[in-house]
C-alpha positions in Angstrom: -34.3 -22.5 11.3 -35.7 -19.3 12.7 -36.5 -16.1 11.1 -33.8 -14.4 12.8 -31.2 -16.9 11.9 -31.9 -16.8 8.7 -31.8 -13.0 8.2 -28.5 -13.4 9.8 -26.9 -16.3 7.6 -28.3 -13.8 4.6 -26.9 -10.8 5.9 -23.7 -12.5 6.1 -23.7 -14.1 2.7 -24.6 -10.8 1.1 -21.2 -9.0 3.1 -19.4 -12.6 1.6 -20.2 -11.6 -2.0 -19.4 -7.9 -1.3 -16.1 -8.9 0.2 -14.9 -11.1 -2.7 -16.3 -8.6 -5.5 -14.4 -5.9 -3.9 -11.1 -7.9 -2.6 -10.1 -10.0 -5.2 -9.9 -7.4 -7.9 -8.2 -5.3 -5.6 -5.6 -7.6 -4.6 -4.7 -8.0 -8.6 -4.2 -5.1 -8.7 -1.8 -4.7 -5.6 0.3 -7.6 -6.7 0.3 -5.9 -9.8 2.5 -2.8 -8.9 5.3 -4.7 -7.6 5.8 -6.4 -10.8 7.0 -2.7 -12.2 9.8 -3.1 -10.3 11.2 -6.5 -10.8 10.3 -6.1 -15.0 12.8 -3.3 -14.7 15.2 -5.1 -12.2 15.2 -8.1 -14.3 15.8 -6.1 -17.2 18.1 -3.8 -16.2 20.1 -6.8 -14.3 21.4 -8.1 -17.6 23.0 -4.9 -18.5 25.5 -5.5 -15.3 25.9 -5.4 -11.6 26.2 -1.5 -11.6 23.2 -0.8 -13.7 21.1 -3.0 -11.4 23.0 -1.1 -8.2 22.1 2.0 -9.6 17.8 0.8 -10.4 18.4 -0.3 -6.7 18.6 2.6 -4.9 16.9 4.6 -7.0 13.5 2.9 -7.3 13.7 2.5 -3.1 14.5 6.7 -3.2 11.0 6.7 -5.7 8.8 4.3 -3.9 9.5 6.1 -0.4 8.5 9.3 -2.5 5.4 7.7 -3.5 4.5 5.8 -0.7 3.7 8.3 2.0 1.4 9.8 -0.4 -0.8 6.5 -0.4 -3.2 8.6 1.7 -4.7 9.9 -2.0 -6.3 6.5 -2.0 -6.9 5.7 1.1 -8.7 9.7 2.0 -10.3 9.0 -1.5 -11.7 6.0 -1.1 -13.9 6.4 2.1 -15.2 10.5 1.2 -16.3 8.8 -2.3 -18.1 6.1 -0.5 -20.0 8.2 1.9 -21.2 10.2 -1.3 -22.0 7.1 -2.8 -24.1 5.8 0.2 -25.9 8.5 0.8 -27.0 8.5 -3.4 -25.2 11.6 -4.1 -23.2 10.3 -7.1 -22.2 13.6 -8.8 -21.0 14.8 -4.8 -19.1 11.6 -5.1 -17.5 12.2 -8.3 -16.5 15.7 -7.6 -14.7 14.4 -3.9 -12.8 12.1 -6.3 -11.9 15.0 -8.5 -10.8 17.0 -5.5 -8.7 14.4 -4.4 -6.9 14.3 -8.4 -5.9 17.5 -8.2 -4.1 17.6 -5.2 -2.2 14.7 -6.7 -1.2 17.2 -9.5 -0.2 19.6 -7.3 1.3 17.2 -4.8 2.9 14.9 -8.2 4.6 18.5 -9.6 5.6 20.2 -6.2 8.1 16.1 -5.4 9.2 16.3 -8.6 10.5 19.7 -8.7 11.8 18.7 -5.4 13.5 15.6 -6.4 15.5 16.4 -9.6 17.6 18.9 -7.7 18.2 17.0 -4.9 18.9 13.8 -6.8 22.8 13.9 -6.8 22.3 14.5 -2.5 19.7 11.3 -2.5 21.5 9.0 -3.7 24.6 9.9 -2.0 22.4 9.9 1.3 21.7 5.9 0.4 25.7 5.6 -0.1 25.7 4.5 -3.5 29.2 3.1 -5.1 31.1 5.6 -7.6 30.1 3.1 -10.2 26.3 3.0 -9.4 26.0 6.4 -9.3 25.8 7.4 -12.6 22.9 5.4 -13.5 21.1 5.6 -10.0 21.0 9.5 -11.3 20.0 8.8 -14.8 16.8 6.5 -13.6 16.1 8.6 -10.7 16.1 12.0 -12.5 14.1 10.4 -15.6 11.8 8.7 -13.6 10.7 11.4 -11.2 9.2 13.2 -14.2 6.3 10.7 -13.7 5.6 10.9 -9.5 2.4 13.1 -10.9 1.3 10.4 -13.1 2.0 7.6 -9.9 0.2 9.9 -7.7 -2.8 10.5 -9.7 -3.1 6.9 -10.4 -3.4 6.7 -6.9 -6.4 9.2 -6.4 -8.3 7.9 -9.0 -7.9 4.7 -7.6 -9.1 5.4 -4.3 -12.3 7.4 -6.4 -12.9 4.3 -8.2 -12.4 1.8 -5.0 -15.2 4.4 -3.5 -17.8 3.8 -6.0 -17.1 0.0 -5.3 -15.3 -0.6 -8.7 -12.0 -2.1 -8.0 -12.0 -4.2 -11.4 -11.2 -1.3 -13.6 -8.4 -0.7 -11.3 -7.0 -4.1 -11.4 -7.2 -4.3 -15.3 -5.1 -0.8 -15.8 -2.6 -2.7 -13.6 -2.4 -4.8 -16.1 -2.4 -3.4 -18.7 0.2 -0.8 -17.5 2.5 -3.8 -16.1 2.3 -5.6 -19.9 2.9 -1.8 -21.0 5.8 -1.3 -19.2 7.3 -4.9 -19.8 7.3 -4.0 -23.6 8.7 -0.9 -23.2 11.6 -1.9 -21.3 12.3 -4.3 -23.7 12.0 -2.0 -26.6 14.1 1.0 -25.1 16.7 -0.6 -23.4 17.7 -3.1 -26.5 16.1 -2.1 -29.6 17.0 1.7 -28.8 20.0 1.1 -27.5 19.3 3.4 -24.4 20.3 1.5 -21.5 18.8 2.3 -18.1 17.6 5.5 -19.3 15.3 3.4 -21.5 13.9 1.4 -18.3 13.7 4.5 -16.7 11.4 6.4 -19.9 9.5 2.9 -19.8 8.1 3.0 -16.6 7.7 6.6 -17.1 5.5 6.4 -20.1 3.4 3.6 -18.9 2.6 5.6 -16.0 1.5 8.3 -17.4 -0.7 6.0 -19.7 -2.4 4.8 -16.7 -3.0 8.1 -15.6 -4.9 9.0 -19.3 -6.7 6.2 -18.9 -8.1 6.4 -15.4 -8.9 10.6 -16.7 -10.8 8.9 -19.3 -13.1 7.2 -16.9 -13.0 10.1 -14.0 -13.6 12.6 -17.3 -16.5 10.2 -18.7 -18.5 9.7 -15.3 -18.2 13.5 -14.3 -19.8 14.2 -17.3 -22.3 11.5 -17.1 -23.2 13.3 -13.7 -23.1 16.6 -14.2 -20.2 17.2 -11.8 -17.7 19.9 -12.2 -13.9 19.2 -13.4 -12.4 22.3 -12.7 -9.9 22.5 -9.4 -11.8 23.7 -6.4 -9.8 25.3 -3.5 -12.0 24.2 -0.7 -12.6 20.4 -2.4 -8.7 20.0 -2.3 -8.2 21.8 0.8 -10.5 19.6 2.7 -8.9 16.5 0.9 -5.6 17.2 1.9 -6.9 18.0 6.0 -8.3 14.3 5.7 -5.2 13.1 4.1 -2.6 14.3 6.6 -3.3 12.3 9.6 -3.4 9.4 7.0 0.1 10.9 6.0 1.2 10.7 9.7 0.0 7.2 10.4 2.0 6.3 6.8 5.1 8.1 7.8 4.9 6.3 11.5 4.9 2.9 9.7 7.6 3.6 7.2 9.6 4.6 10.4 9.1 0.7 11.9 9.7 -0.8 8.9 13.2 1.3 8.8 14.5 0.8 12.4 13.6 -2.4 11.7 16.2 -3.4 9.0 18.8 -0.8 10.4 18.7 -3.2 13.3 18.6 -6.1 10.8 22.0 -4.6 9.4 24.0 -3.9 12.7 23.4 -8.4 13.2 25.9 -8.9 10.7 25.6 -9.6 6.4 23.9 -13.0 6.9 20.8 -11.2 9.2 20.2 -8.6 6.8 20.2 -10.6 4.1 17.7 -13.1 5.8 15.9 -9.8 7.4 15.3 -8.6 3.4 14.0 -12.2 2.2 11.3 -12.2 5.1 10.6 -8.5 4.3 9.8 -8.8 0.6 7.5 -12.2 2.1 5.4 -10.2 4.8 5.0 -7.6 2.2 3.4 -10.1 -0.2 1.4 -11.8 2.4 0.2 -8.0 3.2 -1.2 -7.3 -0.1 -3.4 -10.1 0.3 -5.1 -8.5 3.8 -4.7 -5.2 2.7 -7.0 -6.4 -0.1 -10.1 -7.3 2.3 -8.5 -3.9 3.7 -9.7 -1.9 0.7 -13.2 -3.6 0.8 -13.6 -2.4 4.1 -12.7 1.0 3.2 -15.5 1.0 0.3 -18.0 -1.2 2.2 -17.8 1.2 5.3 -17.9 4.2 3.8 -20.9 3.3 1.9 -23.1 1.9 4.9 -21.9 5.2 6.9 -22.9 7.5 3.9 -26.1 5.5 4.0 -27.2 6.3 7.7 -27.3 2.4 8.4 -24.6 2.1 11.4 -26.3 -1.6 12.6 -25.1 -1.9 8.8 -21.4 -1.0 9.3 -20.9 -3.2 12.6 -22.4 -6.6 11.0 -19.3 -5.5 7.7 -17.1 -4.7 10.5 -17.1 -8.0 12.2 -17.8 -10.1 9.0 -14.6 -8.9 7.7 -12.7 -9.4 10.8 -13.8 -13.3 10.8 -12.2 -13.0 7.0 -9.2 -11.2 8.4 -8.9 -14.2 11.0 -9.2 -17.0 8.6 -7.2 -15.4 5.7 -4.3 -14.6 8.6 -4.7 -18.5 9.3 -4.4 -19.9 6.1 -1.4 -17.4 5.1 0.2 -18.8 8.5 -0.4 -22.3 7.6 1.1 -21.7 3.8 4.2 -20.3 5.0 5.4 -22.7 7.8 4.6 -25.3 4.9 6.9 -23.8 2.3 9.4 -22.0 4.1 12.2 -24.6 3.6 11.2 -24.5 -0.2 11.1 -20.6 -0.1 14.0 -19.5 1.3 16.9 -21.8 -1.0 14.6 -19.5 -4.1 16.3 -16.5 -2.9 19.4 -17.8 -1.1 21.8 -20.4 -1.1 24.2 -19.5 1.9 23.3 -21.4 4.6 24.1 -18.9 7.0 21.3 -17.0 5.5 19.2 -19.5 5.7 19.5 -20.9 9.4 18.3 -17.1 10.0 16.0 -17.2 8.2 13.6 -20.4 9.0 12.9 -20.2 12.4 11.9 -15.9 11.6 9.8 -17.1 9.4 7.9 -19.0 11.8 7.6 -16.0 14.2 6.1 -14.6 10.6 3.7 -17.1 10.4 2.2 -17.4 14.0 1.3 -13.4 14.1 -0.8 -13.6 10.2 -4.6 -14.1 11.9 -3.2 -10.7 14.6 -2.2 -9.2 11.2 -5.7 -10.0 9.3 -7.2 -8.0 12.2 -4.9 -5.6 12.1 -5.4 -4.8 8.2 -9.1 -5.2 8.4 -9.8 -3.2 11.6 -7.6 -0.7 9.3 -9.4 -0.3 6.6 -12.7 -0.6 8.7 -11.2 3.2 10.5 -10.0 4.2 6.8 -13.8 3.9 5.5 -15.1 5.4 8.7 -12.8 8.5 8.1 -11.3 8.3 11.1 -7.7 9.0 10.4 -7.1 11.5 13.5 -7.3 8.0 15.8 -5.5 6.2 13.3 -2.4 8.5 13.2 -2.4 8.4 17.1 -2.5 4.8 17.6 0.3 4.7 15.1 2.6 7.0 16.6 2.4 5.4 20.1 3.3 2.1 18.1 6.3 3.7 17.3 6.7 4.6 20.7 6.5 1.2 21.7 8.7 -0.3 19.1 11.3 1.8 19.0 13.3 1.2 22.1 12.4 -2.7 22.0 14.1 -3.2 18.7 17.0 -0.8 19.6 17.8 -3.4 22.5 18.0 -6.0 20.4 21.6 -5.5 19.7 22.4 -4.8 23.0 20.7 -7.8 24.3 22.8 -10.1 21.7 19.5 -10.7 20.1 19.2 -12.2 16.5 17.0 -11.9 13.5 14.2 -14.0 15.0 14.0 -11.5 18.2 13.4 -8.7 15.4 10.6 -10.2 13.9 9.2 -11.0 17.7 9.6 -7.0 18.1 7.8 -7.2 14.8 4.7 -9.0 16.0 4.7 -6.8 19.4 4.4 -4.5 17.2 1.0 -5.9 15.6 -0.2 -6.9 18.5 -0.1 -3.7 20.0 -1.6 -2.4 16.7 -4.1 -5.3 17.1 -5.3 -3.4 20.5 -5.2 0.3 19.6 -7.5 -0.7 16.7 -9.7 -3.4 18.7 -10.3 -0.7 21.8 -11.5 1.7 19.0 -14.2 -0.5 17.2 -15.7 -1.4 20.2 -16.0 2.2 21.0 -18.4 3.2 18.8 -16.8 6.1 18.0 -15.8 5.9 14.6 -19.1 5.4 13.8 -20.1 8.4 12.2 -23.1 8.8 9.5 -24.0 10.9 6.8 -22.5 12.0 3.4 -19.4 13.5 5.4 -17.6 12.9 8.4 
């Protein structure tokens, strides 16, 4: 074996261990959000069909709220790594800081949004007369914590930048087993119904948000850096944020037309379209999590001055995106006739269902790529690209799954639209890391 071989096989065993540190953790911790919801929906599901109508369209109002701010981790996570690469720990801290209080002010100015406009929401999602009443009581209750879920979501992206994602993963945790006991607790032993499911999720939340203050308070003070807002710090978050918030809101938009299309195919399709949703969700926490090592890896080589650094990451983690995207591909064409009776037993669903699912399955290793090549942009701070390339996605998927109808197409040619979709995702992102042009050093972009 040559010299040169061996520095390579080392350099790419040293990005292995990285990768796993950094991924696994972090996809704990992914998988661990969604349990929130389905604790609450299986609790509040044996109080009746209207209480769980009401959770329903309520937590769906909630998680869009949330979800387009997911830019507080993302932003977060690549400006702490920088800082971190380039050895300026209490610089890295104080981004991190920055990027909590605009999650206050962010967490305070949707909730004082939301609680007026509750009773118009949820009439907007065409909720029954029966569901009404308690899709208000657990929206209006539970918006009272979207600062807690927001700054859970900035210090996540602060800790994820100094290339911690365990602590992240065991709040989860601990918040989810939280959570679980207060449900239980509040909805039975108090007697509150879905308002207690609603104060549940609530209080964990803003648990998680003590604890992870706790740790942000503990290493600001360990470095010296300052905890008070600063207007610039959080200006210059939320500038790095917003194309992040554009390239969020463009998704959210696919995802959308996508089940509105789903919908106009008839009961059956929908049903089917919502089974495969929830599935290519799941199998995206599982890239996204090699996506948030990327982010942290990146930004830290960047920060570091060491670009030759950042390519050899870049394409080890896109041979991880292939391989995971393979394996995910293989699992579900194995057990998608066992998956599918789980959630359904109408065969109508069900004959739409299997052969989408294979469609699913042959686009994973294009969607490790995707998620990687992501992340690899996120850490790089590159979101003005990112947003771009998102929006003429959009551009692209929006009149293909419009025709759908038109064309007499069924669920299967959605999810084909879907993988378009990815593919031309897979490009926009490909063309830019061969540029060279995200490849920006130093302890800021």
């Amino acid at each position: 074996m040559t010299q040169a071989s061996a520095t390579t096989k080392a350099a790419r065993r040293r990005h292995d261990r990285e990768i796993v540190a950094l991924a696994v953790p972090a996809f704990g911790a992914l998988v661990a959000e969604p349990l929130f919801l389905m604790t609450d929906s299986a609790i509040v599901g044996h109080l009746g069909t209207a209480q769980l109508a009401g959770l329903a369209i309520a937590s769906a109002l909630l998680l869009t709220a949330v979800s387009v701010f997911v830019f507080l981790a993302y932003a977060t996570t690549a400006a702490v790594a920088r800082r971190v690469g380039a050895g300026d720990l209490p610089g890295a801290i104080r981004q991190g800081i920055d990027g909590i209080w605009l999650a206050i002010l962010l967490g305070v100015a949707v909730t004082a949004l939301t609680l007026p406009a509750a009773p118009a929401l949820v009439e907007l999602f065409g909720a029954s007369d029966t569901a009404t009443p308690y899709a208000l009581t657990y929206l209006r209750i539970s918006a009272l914590g979207i600062p807690a879920m927001l700054i859970v979501l900035a210090a996540t992206g602060v800790l994820r930048g100094l290339q911690n994602t365990r602590t992240p993963l065991y709040v989860a945790i601990g918040g989810f087993a939280a959570n679980a006991v207060l449900n239980v607790v509040l909805v039975y032993g108090a007697g509150l119904g879905i308002a207690g499911s609603a104060w549940g999720t609530v209080i964990a939340q803003y648990g998680m948000a003590a604890v992870y203050g706790f740790v942000v308070v503990r290493g600001a003070r360990r470095h010296g850096a300052s905890l008070r807002p600063d207007a610039a710090g959080i200006r210059a978050t939320a500038q790095a944020g917003a194309p992040l918030l554009i390239r969020t809101l463009s998704l959210r938009a696919i995802t959308m037309i996508a089940t509105a299309v789903a919908a106009r195919l008839g009961d059956a399709d929908v049903a089917a379209h919502q089974i495969i949703l929830s599935l290519w969700t799941l199998l995206a926490f599982a890239l996204d999590a090699i996506a948030i090592a990327g982010q942290a890896i990146i930004g830290r080589y960047l920060g570091a001055n060491d670009p030759e650094g950042a390519k050899a990451a870049c394409r080890r983690m896109v041979e991880w995106g292939v391989v995971s995207g393979i394996v995910l591909g293989v699992l579900v064409i194995a057990t998608r006739p066992l998956f599918v009776p789980l959630f359904s037993s109408d065969p109508a669903v069900q004959n739409a269902a299997l052969p989408a699912l294979i469609v699913v399955a042959i686009a994973q290793p294009i969607c490790g790529i995707v998620f990687v090549l992501d992340g690899v942009l996120m850490g790089a701070g590159d979101g003005a690209y990112l947003a771009w390339a998102m929006i003429v996605t959009l551009a692209v998927f929006t009149p293909m799954a419009l025709l759908i109808p038109v064309f007499d197409g069924g669920l299967t040619a959605v999810w084909i639209t879907m993988n378009v979709m990815m593919a031309v995702r897979m490009v926009t992102l490909w063309l830019r890391s061969r540029s060279g042009r995200w490849i920006v050093t130093g302890a800021t972009r």
